[in-house]
C-alpha positions, 0 to 999 in steps of 0.5 A, spaced: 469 676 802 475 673 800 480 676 806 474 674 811 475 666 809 482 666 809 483 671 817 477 665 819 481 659 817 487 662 820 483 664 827 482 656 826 488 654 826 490 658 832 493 665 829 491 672 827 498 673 822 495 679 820 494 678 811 498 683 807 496 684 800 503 684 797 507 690 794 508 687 787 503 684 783 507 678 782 507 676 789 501 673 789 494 676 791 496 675 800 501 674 804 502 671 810 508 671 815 510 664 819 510 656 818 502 655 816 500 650 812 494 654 808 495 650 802 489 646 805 484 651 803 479 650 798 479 657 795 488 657 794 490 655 788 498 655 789 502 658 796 510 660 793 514 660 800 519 667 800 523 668 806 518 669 812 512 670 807 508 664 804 505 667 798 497 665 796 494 665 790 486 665 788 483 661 785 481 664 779 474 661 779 474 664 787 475 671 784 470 670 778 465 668 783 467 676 787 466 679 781 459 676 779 457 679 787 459 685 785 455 685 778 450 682 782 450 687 789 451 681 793 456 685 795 453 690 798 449 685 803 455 683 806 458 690 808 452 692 810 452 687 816 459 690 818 455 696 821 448 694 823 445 696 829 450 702 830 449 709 829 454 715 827 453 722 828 457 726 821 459 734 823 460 737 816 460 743 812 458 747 817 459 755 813 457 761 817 451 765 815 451 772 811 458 769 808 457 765 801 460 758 801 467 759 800 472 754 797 474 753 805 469 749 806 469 744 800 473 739 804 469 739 810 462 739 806 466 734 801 469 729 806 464 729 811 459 726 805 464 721 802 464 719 809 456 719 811 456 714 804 462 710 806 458 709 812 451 707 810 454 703 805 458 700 812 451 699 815 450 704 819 445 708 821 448 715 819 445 722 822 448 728 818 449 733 822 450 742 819 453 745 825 452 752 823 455 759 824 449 763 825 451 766 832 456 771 834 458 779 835 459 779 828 451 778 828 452 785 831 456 788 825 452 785 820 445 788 823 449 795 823 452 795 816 443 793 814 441 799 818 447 803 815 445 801 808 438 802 810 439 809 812 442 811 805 449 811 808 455 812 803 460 807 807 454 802 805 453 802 799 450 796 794 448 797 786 440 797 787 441 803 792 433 801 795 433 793 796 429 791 800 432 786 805 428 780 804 432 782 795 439 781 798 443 776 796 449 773 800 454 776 795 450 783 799 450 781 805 458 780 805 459 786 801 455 790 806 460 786 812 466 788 808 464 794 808 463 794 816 470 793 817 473 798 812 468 804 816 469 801 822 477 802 822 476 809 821 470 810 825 471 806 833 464 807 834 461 802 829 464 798 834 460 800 840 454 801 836 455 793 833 455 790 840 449 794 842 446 791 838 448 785 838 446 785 846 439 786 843 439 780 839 441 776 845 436 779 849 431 777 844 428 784 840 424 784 835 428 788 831 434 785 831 431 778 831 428 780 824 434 782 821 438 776 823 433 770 821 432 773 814 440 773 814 439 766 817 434 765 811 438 768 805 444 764 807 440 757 808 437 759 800 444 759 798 448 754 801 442 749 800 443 751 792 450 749 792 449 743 797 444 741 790 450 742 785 455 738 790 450 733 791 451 733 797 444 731 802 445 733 810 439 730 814 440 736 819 442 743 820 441 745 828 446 752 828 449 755 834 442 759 836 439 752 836 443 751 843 443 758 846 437 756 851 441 749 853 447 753 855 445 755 863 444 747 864 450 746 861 454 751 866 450 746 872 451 739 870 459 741 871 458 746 878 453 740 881 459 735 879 463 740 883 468 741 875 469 748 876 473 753 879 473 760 877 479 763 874 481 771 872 473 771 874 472 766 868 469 760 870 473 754 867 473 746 868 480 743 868 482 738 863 487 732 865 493 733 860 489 739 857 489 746 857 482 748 862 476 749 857 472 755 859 464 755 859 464 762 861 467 769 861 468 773 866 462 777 863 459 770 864 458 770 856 458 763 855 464 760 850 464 756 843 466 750 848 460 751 852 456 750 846 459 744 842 458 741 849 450 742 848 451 739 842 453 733 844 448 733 850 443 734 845 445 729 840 446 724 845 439 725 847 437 725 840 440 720 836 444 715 841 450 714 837 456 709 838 461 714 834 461 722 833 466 723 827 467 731 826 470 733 819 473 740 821 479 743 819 486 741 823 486 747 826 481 745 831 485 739 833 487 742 841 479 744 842 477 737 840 481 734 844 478 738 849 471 738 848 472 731 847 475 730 854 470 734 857 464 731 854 467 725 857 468 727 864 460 728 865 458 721 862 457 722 854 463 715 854 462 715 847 467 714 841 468 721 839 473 722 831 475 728 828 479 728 823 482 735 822 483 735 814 488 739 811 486 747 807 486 748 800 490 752 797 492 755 792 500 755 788 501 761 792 498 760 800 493 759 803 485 761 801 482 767 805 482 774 808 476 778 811 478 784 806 474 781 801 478 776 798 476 769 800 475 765 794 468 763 793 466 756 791 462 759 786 467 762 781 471 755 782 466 752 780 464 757 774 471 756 772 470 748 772 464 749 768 467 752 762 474 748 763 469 743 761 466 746 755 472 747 751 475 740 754 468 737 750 464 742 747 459 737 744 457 734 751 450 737 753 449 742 759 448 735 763 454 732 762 458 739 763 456 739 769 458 732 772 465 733 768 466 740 772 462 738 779 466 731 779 472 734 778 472 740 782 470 734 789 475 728 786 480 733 787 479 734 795 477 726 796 483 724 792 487 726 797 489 724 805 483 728 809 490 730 814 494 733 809 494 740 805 491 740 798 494 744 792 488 746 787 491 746 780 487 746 774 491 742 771 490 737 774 484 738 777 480 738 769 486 732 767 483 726 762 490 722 763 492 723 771 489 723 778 483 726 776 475 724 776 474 726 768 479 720 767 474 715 771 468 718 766 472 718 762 474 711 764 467 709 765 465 711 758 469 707 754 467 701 759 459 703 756 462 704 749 465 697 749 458 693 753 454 697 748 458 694 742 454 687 744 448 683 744 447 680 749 446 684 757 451 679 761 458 676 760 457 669 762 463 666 765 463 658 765 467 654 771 472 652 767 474 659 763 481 661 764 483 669 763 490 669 759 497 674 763 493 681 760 486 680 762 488 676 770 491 684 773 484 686 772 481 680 775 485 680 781 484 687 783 476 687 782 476 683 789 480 688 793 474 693 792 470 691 797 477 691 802 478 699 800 470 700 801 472 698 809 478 701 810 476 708 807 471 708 814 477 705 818 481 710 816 476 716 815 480 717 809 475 718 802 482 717 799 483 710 800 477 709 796 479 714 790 486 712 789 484 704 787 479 707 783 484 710 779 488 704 780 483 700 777 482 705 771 489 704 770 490 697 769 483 697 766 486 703 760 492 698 760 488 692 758 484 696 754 491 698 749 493 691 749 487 687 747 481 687 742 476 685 745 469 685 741 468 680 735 475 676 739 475 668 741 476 672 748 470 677 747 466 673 753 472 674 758 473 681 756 466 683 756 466 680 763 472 684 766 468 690 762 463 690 766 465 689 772 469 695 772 465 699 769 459 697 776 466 699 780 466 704 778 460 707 778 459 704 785 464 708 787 464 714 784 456 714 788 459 713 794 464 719 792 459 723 792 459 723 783 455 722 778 459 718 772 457 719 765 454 714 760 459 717 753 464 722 753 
């Protein structure tokens, strides 16, 4: 890699100047700040002083070079011996059992995959992890709406009025929760019944037991349907119940560290800098912190990893660092990231309310689906597909994890902005170009110089494996998306300015074709979307 030989040789002459990328093309391919003498180095074409910076230019035949290695794959090499013999473990996705994927969890479940790809294309060890919300008193709510159904009770009604349970859909069983609240606002003693019969749950009866699973059963169909849509692969899916037997030594592990102290008949453990984390209640009824720290436990004996990343909403940044605080004063001294993403929202607020209104990932799909149809009614039911799925996750991924994202259609199904169909669309016209010629492979000779149009391209290609890096250092899939719309834009550029097939430069600009088209796809894959041979 190009920045790695230059770093090397300023580390040789005794500095670690950091190296920029200068702001405006015009300045060079990097900056470096100081009195170095760098022009010595073999790959430097010109250094142009300015001020405090000298300015470096590529050699051209270097930067064909990097290109060639991303056509060939050698690159992949390379980045995978950043991260080898290390192991992440990725927390994402995470939906609640007997409740359908809500547009909620997108970001999670988008983010943390971009971010499992990033990894493994970094050489690490990737664990994906599915932390589910099967366990809680809303457990006890939705075996007592089932029974209620089940009794033929008019304030639990569904369209088939003799479903078995096993038939249920998420769809019936979120009815018959919404349903639950709206009775139970009327009639307090629900309430009392559901926790009776959540108590039976954790007390293992039998009963409930089976209503639970096959709520458990009917949401895990359903979630593992939309994961297939999203393409989205998680290697594990250990829920909340999965703890419940680790919990009492959990409790232990602080008492004989001597961590605990009971407060309000609640035992909790101090944190330093940190409000107390309490591990039980004073019912002795453990508590979310309790179990996220059997997780750890759990995942530490399992796996082993240097690096924990959490991919969970914003509004847990206090609990993690608490957690985080915890897990580290019994020993689990690993480096521990959550990235507290930002919401979706609609031009009017935010997603989501228990009244029933949450807006299910489904329908935004459905609607991506049909957008997509009358973009491109021509396209086969495949093609629709890769448009509307891919513009629906670019959406989220081109944005910084840590900030809110506004859901526009507008710009969502966009063929001319920041958007996933204008990189297959992008795509596309690469392959339309390539499928023009004859030969498979643009050969670039040693002494081939590339004219003022083609060389912006030429001297973006390299940066790709740069970004590849950051987007893991940052946890940030959007730094990957944004110069995969920038390399898209100076490719339309190029494309508007110059002819390129039956041209004396056509072996030049074939050769940028191409490697824009391998980034493009490559870093779509990693993005987690599939690109498209025509559009």
């Amino acid at each position: 890699m190009i920045k790695n030989k230059i770093s090397d040789y300023l580390k040789e002459k005794g500095t670690n100047t950091k190296l920029e990328h200068p702001s405006v093309e015009k300045f060079g391919d990097y900056a470096v700040r100081g009195e170095i003498d760098i022009s010595k180095l073999n790959i430097i074409e010109k250094v142009d002083k300015v001020g405090a910076f000298n300015n470096l230019w590529i050699k051209q035949e270097i930067l064909v070079d990097e290109a060639e290695l991303i056509l060939n794959d050698k690159y992949k090499t390379d980045l995978a011996k950043i991260g080898h013999s290390k192991t992440v473990v990725i927390d994402y996705s995470a939906p609640n059992i007997a409740k359908p994927f809500g547009i909620g969890h997108l970001r999670s479940t988008n983010i943390g995959q971009a971010l499992y790809n990033i990894y493994q294309t970094l050489g690490w060890k990737c664990i994906g992890d599915n932390h589910l919300g099967d366990w809680g008193t809303q457990f006890g709510k939705m075996i007592t709406a089932i029974i209620r159904y089940q009794m033929s009770d008019l304030r639990f009604q569904l369209k088939d009025k003799n479903k078995n349970l096993e038939e249920f859909s998420i769809n019936d069983l979120e009815k018959l929760y919404i349903s639950f609240h709206s009775a139970a606002e009327v009639d307090e003693t629900l309430n009392n019944t559901a926790r009776e019969w959540f108590a039976k749950l954790e007390k293992g009866d039998d009963e409930a037991k089976k209503i639970w699973q096959e709520c458990v059963d009917i949401s895990l169909s359903e979630f593992n349907r939309v994961y297939e849509l999203l393409n989205v692969k998680i290697d594990n899916a250990y829920g909340e119940a999965f703890y419940l037997p680790m919990l009492p030594e959990i409790v232990k592990m602080f008492r004989d560290k001597k961590m605990t102290k009971i407060s309000e008949k609640a035992e909790i453990v101090e944190l330093p800098n940190l409000p107390p984390i309490i591990l039980l209640k004073s019912d002795e009824a453990t508590t979310y912190f309790t179990r996220d720290l059997a997780t750890i436990k759990f995942r530490v004996e399992k796996w082993n990893p240097d690096l924990f990343i959490y991919e969970v909403g914003s509004e847990q940044n206090l609990y993690f660092k608490q957690v985080f605080a915890a897990a580290k004063m019994v020993g689990w001294d690993k480096d521990y990231v959550h990235i507290g993403h930002g919401m979706i929202r609609w031009k009017d607020g935010k997603f989501s309310t228990r009244k029933g209104d949450t807006i299910h990932l489904s329908d935004v799909i459905d609607k991506a689906i049909d957008m997509a149809k009358s973009m491109a009614p021509e396209n086969d039911n495949e093609s629709i597909m890769k448009v509307a799925i891919g513009a629906v996750k670019f959406n989220d991924l081109a944005s910084d994890p840590k900030k809110d994202v506004v859901f526009d259609w507008d710009r969502v199904m966009s063929m001319e902005g920041n958007s996933a169909p204008y990189l297959q669309y992008t795509y596309a016209r690469c392959k339309s170009v390539i499928g023009k010629i004859t030969d498979n492979r643009a050969q670039i000779t040693e002494n081939v110089r590339f004219d003022e149009n083609e060389l912006p391209l030429l001297r973006y290609f390299y940066i790709f494996e740069e970004k590849i890096i950051e987007a893991g250092e940052r946890y940030s899939p959007a730094v990957l998306a944004e110069y995969l719309l920038n390399l898209a834009r100076k490719y339309n550029e190029f494309y508007g300015k110059c002819r390129i097939v039956g041209e004396p430069e056509e072996t030049r600009r074939v050769f940028l074709t191409q490697v824009t088209a391998k980034i493009i796809k490559d870093g779509l894959t990693i993005l987690g979307i599939e690109t498209l041979e025509k559009m």
